[in-house]
N, C-alpha and C positions, 0 to 999 in steps of 0.2 A: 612814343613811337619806337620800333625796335631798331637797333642797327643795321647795315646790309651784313654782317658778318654775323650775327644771332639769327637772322632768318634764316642767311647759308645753313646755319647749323642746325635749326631748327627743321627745316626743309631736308636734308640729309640724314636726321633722326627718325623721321617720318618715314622716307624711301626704303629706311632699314628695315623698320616696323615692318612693310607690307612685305618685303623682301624675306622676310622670316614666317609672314602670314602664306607667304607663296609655298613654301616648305613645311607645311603638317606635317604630323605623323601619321600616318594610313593604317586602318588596320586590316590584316593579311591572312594566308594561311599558306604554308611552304607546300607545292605541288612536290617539284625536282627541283636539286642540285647540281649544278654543271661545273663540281670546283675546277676540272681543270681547263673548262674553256672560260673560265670566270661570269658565269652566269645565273640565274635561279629563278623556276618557275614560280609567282604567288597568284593563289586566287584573291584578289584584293575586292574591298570596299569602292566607292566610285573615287574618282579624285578631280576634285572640281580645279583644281589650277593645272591641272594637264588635260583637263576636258574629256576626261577618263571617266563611263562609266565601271560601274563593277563588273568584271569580267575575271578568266584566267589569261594570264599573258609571261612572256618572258623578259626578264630585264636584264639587261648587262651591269656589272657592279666597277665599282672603282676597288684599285687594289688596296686595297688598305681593309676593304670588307671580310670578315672571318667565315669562312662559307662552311669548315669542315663541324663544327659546333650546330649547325642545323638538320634538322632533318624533316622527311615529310611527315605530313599534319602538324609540324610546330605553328602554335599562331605566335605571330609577329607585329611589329611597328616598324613602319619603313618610309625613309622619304624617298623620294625619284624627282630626276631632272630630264627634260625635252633635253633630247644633246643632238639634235635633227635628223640624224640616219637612226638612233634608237633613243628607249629609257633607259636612264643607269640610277640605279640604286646608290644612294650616298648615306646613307645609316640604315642599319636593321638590328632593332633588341628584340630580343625572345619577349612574350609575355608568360 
């Protein structure tokens, strides 16, 4: 039988797992850049943990994102988060 504190941990390993499965990587194509409103349009893939199908759309990025290295038709990998008034992009590499 496991301890209550190996299941804690075990259980909290698991929420990480899905936590991570909730964050693919998407893959993209850069429509526009909005560096200085910190923004960028991609034509993306669907994205089933945001109940996203494939469409164009705009996303707001967190600042830490490198926007001026992109440009349109670069295709991409990107993750995005629900942040409830928009999506915000929290990683994007070039392919």
């Amino acid at each position: 039988m496991l301890s209550k504190k190996l299941t804690t941990v075990l259980v909290r390993a698991a929420e990480a797992r899905q936590a991570r499965a909730r964050l693919e990587l998407i893959e993209g194509e850069v429509v526009a850049v909005g560096e200085e409103a910190g923004c960028i349009t991609l034509a993306h893939a669907g994205i089933p943990s945001l109940s996203l199908p494939p469409m164009t759309m705009v996303f707001a990025t967190k600042y830490w994102i490198q926007l001026d290295s992109l440009r349109p038709g670069d295709k991409v990998r990107f993750k995005a988060l629900d942040q409830g008034d928009s999506y915000v992009v929290t990683v994007i590499e070039s392919n």
